[in-house]
TIRO-513862 format. One record per residue (C-alpha): x, y, z; residue in one letter. Coordinates in steps of 0.02 Angstrom, whole numbers, padded with zeros to 5 digits, always signed. Layout:
% TIRO-513862
XYZa;...
END
This chain:
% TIRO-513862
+04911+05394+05264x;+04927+05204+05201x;+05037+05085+05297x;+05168+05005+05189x;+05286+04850+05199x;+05441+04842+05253x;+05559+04733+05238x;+05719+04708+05347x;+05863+04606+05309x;+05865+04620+05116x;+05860+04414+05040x;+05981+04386+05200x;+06004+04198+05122x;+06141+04256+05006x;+06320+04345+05024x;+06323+04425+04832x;+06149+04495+04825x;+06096+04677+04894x;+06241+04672+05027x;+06242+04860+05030x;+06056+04887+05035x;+05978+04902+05231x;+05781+04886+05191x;+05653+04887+05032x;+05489+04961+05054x;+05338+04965+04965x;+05296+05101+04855x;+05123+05176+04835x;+05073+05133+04655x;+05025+05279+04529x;+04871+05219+04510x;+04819+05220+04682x;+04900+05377+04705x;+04774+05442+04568x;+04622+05369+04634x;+04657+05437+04818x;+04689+05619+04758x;+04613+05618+04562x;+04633+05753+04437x;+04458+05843+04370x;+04384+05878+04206x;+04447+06073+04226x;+04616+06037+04286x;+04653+05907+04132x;+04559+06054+04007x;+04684+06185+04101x;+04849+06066+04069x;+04812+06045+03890x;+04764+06225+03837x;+04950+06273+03943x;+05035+06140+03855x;+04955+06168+03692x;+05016+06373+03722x;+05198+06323+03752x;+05192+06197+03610x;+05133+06356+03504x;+05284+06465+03576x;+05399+06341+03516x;+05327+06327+03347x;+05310+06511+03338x;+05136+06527+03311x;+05143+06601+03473x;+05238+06760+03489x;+05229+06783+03680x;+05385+06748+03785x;+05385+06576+03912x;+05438+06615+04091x;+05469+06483+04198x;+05495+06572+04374x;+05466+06508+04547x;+05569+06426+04699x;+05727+06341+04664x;+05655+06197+04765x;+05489+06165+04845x;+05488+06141+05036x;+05350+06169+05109x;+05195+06164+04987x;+05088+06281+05115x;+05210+06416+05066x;+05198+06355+04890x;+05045+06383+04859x;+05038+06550+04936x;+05182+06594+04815x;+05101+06549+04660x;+04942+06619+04702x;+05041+06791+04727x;+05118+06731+04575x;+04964+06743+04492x;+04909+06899+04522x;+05085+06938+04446x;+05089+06866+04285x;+04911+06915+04261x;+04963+07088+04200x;+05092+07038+04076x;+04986+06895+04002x;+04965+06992+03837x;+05154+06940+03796x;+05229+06816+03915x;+05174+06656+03970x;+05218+06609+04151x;+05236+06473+04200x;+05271+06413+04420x;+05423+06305+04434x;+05358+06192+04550x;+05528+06081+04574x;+05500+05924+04719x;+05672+05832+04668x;+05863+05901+04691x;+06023+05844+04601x;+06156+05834+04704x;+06337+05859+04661x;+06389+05759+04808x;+06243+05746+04968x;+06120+05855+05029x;+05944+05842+05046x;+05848+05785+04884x;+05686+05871+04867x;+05514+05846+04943x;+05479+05697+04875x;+05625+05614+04943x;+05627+05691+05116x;+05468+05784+05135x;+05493+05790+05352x;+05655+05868+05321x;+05731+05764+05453x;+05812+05601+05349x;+05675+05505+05375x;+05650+05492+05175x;+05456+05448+05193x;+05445+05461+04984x;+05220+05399+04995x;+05201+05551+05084x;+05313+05651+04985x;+05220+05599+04822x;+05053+05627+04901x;+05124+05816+04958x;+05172+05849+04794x;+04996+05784+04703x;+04937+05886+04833x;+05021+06047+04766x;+04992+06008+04615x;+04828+06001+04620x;+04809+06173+04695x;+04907+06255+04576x;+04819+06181+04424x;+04650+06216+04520x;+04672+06378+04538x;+04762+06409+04343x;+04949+06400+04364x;+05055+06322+04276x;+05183+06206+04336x;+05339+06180+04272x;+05460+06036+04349x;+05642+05951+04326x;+05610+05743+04294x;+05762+05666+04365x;+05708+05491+04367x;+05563+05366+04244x;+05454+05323+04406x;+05407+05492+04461x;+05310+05545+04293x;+05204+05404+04331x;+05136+05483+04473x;+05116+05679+04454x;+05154+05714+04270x;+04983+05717+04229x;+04986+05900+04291x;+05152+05951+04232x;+05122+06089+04079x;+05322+06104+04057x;+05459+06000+04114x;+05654+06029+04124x;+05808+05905+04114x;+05961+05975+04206x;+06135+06008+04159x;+06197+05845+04258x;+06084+05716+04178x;+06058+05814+03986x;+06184+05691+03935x;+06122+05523+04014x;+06024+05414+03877x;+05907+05360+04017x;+05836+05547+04008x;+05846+05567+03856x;+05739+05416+03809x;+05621+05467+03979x;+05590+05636+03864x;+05526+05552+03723x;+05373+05491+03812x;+05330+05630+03901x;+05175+05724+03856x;+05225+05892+03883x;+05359+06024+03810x;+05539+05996+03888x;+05691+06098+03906x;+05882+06044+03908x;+05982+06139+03976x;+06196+06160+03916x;+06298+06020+04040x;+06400+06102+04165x;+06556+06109+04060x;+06466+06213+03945x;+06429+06093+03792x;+06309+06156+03692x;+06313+06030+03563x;+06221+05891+03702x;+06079+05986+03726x;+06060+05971+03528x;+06111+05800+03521x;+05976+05783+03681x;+05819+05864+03566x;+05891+05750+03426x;+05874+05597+03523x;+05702+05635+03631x;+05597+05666+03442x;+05648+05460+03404x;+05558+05316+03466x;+05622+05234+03623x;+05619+05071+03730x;+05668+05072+03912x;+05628+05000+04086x;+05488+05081+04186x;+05324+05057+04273x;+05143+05049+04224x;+05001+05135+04326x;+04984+04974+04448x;+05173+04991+04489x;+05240+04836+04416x;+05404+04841+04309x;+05370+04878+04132x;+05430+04905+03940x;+05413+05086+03890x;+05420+05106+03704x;+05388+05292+03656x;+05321+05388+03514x;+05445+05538+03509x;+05423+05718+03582x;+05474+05846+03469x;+05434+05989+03588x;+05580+06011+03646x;+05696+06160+03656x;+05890+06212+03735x;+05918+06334+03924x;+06070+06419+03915x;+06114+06385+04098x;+06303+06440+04103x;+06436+06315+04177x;+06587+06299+04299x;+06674+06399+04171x;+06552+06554+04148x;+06406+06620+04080x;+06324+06616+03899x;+06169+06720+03892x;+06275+06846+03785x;+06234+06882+03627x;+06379+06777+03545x;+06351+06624+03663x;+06153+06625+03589x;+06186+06652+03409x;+06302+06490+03417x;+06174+06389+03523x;+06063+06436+03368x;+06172+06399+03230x;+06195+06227+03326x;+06012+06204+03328x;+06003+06263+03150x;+06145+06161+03078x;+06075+05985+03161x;+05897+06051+03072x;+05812+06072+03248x;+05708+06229+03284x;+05810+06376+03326x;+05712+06395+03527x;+05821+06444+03665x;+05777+06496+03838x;+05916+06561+03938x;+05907+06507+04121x;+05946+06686+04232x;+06005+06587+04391x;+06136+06443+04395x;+06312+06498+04303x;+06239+06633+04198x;+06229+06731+04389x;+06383+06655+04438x;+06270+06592+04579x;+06229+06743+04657x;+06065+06771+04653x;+06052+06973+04641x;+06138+06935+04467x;+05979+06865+04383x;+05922+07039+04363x;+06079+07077+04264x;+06056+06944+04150x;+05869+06986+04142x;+05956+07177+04082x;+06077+07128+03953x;+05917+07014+03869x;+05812+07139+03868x;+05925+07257+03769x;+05939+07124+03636x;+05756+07098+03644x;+05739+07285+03603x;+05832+07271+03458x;+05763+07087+03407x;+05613+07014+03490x;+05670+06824+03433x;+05812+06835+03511x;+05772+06716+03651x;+05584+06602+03674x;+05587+06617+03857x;+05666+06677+04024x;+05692+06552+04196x;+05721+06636+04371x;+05735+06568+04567x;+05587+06681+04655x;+05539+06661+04818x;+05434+06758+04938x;+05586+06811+05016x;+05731+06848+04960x;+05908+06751+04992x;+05917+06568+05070x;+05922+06474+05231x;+06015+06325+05321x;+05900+06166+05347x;+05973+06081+05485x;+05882+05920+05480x;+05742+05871+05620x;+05719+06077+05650x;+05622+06121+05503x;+05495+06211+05634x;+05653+06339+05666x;+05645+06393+05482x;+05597+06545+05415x;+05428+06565+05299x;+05453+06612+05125x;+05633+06601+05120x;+05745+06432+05003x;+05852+06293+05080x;+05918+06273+04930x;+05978+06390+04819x;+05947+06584+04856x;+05794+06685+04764x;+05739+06833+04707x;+05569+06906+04819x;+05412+06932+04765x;+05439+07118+04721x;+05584+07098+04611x;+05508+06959+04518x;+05368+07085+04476x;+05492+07202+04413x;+05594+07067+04297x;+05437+07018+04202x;+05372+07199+04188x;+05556+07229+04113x;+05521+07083+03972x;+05353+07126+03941x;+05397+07307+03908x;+05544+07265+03788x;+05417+07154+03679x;+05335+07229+03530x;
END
């Protein structure tokens, strides 16, 4: 592990500068990150071809379903990657018709405060060391993509692509930051397929207005690959498609609340590609609702296979969640969230075996 600066007393010399902030310290730059744990010729071949699939999804020349199923957060990447390689062996028998895809999610919104992902706290204990945290998640990373699965992951600020994107075949942008221009403008220069899911009011018309935005050409701050502050100026990503992710006020994954979310899409001359997220307010966070929601689709599927381009669902290798009580993370439990509760290993079989058999 490098040894970084730190500096104490933040530009002490002044009383209107950085009053509020107790120490800066220096960040492991992406390119270094790179060189100390580097992608190979097979993993880079392996993102493409998973990118290029979804791409095809969204454009339709691909008629399989996208699945984007794993932890609600990752904790510990040990159990990680004994998760996805179960996870594996799982989606290898429905491969035919649905792509899967390992959400692989390091970073955690908060609503108010809470811990904020492995990156941020990977010691889950406060001590927020964030160049281990990104060299835990490269880690991960590059076992998954090694061994041929996917990863799919929420951006949540313009630093962190920098640094593991490179092995990211999907990404998502949450229903607190859809509507923030910074994200929006973030999308456009991303290299892989993204998802936007419905605010938490509801809205349906931001995610739109989100896809509409991320396909134009953008300028914003950043950093370049030998962490110094930078101009970003994008290209546009049109890959882009709405999660139906229900809200404080309900769910949507019904068939009235999709056939609007299209017509929206439609109207604004974007493609028609939803994904309805399974978890969140579409199970009125409880978890033992995804399979519910997972029901009700796959009656409409039945009857219409485009109903919907993909599926999301919390999985774990156990089922439910668990306190963290920082400093003790050697008290908790293997296989189990400290964030939001899952679904286990056997009833994510039985989800994706319900999709694949409603696909014709």
């Amino acid at each position: 592990m490098m040894n970084f600066f730190r500096e104490k007393n933040v530009l002490k010399n002044t009383t209107i500068n950085n009053i509020n902030v107790d120490a800066i310290e220096e960040l492991i730059t992406p390119n270094d990150l790179h060189k100390k744990q580097p992608t190979t010729k097979k993993i880079i071949a392996f993102v493409d071809k998973t990118r290029n699939s979804i791409r095809k999804i969204l454009s339709g020349e691909d008629k399989r379903k996208l699945m984007i199923i794993g932890p609600c957060s990752i904790h510990d990447i040990s159990m990680a990657k004994e998760y996805g390689l179960k996870l594996k062996s799982v989606a290898k028998k429905y491969e035919e018709k649905i792509l899967v895809v390992m959400r692989v999610y390091f970073e955690k919104p908060r609503t108010t405060v809470g811990w904020k992902g492995l990156i941020n706290d990977p010691d889950l204990d406060n001590s927020f060391n964030i160049n281990k945290g990104l060299q835990m998640a490269r880690e991960l990373l590059l076992f998954l993509n090694e061994n041929e699965i996917p990863c799919g992951y929420e951006i949540l600020d313009t630093f962190t692509p920098q640094y593991i994107c490179d092995l990211i075949s999907w990404g998502a942008i949450g229903a607190r930051t859809t509507e923030s221009q910074v994200h929006r403008q973030l999308v456009s220069g991303l290299s892989m397929p993204v998802g936007f899911k419905n605010n938490s009011s509801g809205d349906m018309d931001i995610a739109a207005n989100a896809m509409i935005s991320a396909d134009y050409q953008h300028c914003f701050y950043g950093i370049n690959g030998n962490g110094k502050a930078a101009i970003v100026r994008t290209k546009g990503n049109k890959d882009t498609h709405v999660i139906l992710r229900g809200s404080k006020y309900g769910t949507n994954y019904d068939s009235g609340s999709i056939n609007d979310m299209k017509n929206t899409l439609k109207n604004k001359n974007l493609r028609e590609n939803v994904m309805v997220d399974c978890s969140h307010g579409n199970s009125n966070k409880n978890y033992k609702n995804q399979m519910n929601v997972i029901d009700y689709i796959v009656n409409l599927l039945s009857e219409n296979n485009d109903t919907v381009m993909g599926f999301m669902v919390e999985s774990n290798l156990m089922e439910g969640k668990q306190k963290l009580v920082f400093g003790e993370a050697d008290k908790l439990e293997w296989g189990k969230s400290i964030t939001d509760s899952c679904v286990n290993m056997d009833e994510t079989d039985e989800m994706i075996k319900k999709i694949y058999s409603a696909l014709f």
